[in-house]
Backbone as numpy.savetxt, mean C-alpha at the origin, in Angstrom:
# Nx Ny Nz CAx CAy CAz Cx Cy Cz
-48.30 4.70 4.18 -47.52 3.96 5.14 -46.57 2.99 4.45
-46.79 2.55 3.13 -46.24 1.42 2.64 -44.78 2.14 2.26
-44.93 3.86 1.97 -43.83 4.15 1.72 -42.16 4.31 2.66
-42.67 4.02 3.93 -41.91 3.98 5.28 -40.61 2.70 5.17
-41.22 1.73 4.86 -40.28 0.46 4.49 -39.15 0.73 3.66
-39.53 1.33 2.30 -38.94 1.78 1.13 -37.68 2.59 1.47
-38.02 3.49 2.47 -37.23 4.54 2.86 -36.47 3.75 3.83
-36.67 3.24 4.93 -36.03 2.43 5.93 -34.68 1.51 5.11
-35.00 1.34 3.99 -34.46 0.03 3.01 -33.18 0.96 2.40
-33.67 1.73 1.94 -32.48 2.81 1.48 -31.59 3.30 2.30
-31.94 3.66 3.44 -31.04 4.25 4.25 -30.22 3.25 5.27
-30.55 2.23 4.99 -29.70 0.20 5.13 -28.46 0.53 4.47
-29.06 0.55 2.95 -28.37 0.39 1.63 -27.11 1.19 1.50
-27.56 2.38 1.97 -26.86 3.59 1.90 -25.43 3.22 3.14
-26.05 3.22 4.06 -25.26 3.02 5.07 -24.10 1.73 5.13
-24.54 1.03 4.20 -23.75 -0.23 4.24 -22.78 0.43 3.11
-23.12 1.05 2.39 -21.97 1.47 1.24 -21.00 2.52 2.26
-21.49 3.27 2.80 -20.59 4.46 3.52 -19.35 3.74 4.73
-19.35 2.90 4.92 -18.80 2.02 5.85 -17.47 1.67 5.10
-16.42 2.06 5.87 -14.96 1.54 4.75 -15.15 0.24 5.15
-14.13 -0.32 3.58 -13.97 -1.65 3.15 -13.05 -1.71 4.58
-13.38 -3.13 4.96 -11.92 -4.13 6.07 -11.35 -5.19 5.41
-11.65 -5.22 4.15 -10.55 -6.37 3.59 -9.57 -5.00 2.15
-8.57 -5.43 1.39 -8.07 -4.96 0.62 -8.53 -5.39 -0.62
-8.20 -3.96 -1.68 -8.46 -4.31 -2.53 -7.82 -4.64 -3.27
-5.67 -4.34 -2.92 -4.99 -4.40 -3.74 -4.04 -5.67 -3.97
-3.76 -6.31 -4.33 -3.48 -8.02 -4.76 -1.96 -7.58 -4.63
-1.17 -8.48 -4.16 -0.01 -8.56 -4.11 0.91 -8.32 -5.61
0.35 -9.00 -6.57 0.51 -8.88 -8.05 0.94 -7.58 -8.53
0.13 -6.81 -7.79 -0.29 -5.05 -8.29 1.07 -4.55 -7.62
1.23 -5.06 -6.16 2.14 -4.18 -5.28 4.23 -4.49 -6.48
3.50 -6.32 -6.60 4.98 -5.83 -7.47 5.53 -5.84 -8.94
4.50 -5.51 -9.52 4.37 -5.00 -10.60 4.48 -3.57 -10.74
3.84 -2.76 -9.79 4.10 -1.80 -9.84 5.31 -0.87 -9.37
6.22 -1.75 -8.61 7.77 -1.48 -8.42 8.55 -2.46 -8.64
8.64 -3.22 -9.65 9.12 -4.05 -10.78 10.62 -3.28 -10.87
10.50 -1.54 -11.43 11.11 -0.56 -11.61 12.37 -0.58 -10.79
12.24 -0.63 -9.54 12.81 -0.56 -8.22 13.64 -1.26 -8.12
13.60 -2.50 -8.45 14.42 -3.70 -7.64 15.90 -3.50 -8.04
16.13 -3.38 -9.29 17.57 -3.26 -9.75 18.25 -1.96 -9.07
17.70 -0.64 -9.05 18.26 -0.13 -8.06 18.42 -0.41 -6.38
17.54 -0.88 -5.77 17.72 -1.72 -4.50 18.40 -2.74 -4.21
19.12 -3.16 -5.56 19.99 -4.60 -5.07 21.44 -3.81 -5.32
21.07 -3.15 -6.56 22.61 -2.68 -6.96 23.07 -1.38 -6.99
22.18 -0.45 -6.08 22.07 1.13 -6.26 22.53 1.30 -7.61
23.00 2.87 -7.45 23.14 3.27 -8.84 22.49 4.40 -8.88
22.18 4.69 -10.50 20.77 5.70 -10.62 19.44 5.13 -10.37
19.10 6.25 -9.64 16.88 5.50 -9.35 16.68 6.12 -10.62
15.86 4.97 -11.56 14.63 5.40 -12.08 13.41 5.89 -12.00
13.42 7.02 -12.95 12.36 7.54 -12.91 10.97 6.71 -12.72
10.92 6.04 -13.31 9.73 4.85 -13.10 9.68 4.66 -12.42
10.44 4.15 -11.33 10.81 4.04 -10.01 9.75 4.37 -9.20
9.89 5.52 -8.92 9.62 6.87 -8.17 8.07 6.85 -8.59
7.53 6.92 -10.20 6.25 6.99 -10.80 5.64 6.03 -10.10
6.34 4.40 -10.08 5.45 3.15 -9.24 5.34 3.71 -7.58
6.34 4.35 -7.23 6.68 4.28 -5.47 4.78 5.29 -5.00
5.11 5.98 -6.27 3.66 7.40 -5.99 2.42 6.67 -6.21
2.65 5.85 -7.23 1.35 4.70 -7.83 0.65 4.55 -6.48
1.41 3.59 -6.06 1.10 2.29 -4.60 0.91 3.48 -3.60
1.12 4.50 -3.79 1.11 5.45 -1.96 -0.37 5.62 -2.49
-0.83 6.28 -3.84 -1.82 6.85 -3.96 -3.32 5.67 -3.72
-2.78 4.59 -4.42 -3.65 3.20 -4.44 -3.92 3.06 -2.84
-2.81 3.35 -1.98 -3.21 2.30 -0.50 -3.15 3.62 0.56
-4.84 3.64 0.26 -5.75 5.11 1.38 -6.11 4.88 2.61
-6.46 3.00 2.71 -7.63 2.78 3.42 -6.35 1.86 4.31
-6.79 1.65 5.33 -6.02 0.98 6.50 -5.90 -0.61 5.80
-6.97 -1.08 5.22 -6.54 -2.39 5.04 -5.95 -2.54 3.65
-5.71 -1.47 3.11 -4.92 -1.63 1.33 -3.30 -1.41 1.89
-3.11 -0.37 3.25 -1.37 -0.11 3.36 -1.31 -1.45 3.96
-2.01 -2.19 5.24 -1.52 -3.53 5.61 -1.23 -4.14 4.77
-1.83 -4.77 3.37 -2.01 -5.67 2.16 -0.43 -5.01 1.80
-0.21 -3.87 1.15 0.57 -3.75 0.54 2.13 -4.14 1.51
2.09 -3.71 2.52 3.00 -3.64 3.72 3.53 -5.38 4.07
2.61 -6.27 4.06 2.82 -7.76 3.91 2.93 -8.14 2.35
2.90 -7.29 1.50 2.74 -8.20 0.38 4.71 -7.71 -0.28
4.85 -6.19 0.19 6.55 -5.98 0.33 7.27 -6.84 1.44
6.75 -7.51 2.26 7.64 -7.80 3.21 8.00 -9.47 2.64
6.80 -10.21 1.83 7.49 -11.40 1.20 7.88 -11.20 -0.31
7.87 -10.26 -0.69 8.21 -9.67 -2.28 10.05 -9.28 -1.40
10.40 -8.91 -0.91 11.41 -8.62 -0.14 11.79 -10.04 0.34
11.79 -10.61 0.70 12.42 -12.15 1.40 12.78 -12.85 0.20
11.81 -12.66 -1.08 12.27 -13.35 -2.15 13.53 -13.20 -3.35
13.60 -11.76 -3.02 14.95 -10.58 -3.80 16.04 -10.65 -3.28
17.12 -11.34 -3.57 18.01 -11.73 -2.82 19.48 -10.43 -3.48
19.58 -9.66 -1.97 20.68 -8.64 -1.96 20.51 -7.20 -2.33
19.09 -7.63 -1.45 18.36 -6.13 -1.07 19.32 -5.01 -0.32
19.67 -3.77 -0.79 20.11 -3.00 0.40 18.82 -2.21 1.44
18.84 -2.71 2.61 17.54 -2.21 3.88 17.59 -0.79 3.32
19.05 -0.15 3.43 19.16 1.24 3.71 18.13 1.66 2.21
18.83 1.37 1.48 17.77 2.35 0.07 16.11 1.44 0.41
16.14 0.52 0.78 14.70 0.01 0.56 13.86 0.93 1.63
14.66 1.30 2.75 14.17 2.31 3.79 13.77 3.60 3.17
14.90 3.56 2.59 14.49 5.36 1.97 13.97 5.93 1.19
13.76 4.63 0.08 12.52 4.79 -0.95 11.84 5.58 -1.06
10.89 5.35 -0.19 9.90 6.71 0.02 10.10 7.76 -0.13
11.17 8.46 0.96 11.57 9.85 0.77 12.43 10.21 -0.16
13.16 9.05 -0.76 13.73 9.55 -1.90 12.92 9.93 -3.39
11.81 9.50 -3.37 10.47 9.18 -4.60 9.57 10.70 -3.81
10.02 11.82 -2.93 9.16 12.64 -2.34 7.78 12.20 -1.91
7.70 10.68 -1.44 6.54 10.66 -0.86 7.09 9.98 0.70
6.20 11.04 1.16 5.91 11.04 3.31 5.37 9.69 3.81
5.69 8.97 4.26 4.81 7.09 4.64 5.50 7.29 6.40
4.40 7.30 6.37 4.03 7.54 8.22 4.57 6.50 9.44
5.15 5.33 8.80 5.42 4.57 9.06 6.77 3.92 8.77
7.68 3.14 9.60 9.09 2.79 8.92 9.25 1.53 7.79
9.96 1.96 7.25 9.60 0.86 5.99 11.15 0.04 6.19
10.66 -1.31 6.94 11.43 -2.16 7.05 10.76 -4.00 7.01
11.82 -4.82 6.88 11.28 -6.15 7.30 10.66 -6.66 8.35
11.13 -6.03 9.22 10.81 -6.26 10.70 9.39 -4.76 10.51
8.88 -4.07 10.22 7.38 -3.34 10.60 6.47 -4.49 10.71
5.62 -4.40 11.64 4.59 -4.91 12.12 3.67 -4.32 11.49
2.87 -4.86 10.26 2.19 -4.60 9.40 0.90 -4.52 9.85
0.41 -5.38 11.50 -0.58 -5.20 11.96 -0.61 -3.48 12.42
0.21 -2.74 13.45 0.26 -1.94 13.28 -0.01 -0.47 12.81
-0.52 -0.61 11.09 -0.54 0.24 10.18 -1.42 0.72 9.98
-2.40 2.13 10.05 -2.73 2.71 9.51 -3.27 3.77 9.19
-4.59 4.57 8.63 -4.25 5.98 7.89 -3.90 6.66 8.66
-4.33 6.49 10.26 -4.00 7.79 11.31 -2.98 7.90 11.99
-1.98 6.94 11.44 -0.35 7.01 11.91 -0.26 8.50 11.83
């Protein structure tokens, strides 16, 4: 009988791990560091860098979980307020220009509450 507890305890344990995270894991730091790449083409078009495109795939692949695209989604929207002579239009198109699909519109004004995987 003593072994009933044991088992009860594990399947707690278990269950508390299987449960997605509701906070993020990804730090604002990460979001612009990792399109660092970007900015000079977004203020001044031109040619996109390849790097570019490598960071744009980084951050899609990093933010799976509903609360890593919110994090990232607020953490571009004041990384953006601070870059002065952003063009919207390329910052919009980013995505599809880097061949990655984002379910969502990528602007200043998105409602970051809004966001997530099952857009």
């Amino acid at each position: 009988m003593a072994f009933a507890p044991k088992i009860i305890t594990c399947l707690i344990v278990l269950t508390v791990y299987m449960i997605p995270p509701t906070e993020s894991t990804i730090q604002c730091g990460t979001v612009t560091s990792t399109l660092a790449q970007c900015v000079n083409y977004l203020v001044n078009s031109g040619p996109l860098p390849s790097a570019c495109c490598v960071g744009v795939k980084t951050l899609y692949q990093m933010a799976q979980t509903t609360p890593d695209r919110k994090q990232v989604c607020e953490c571009l929207k004041v990384a953006g307020k601070e870059i002065k002579g952003l063009n919207t239009d390329l910052v919009a198109s980013l995505p599809t220009t880097c061949g990655v699909s984002v379910p969502y519109p990528i602007s200043f004004s998105t409602n970051c509450d809004n966001i997530s995987t099952a857009v």
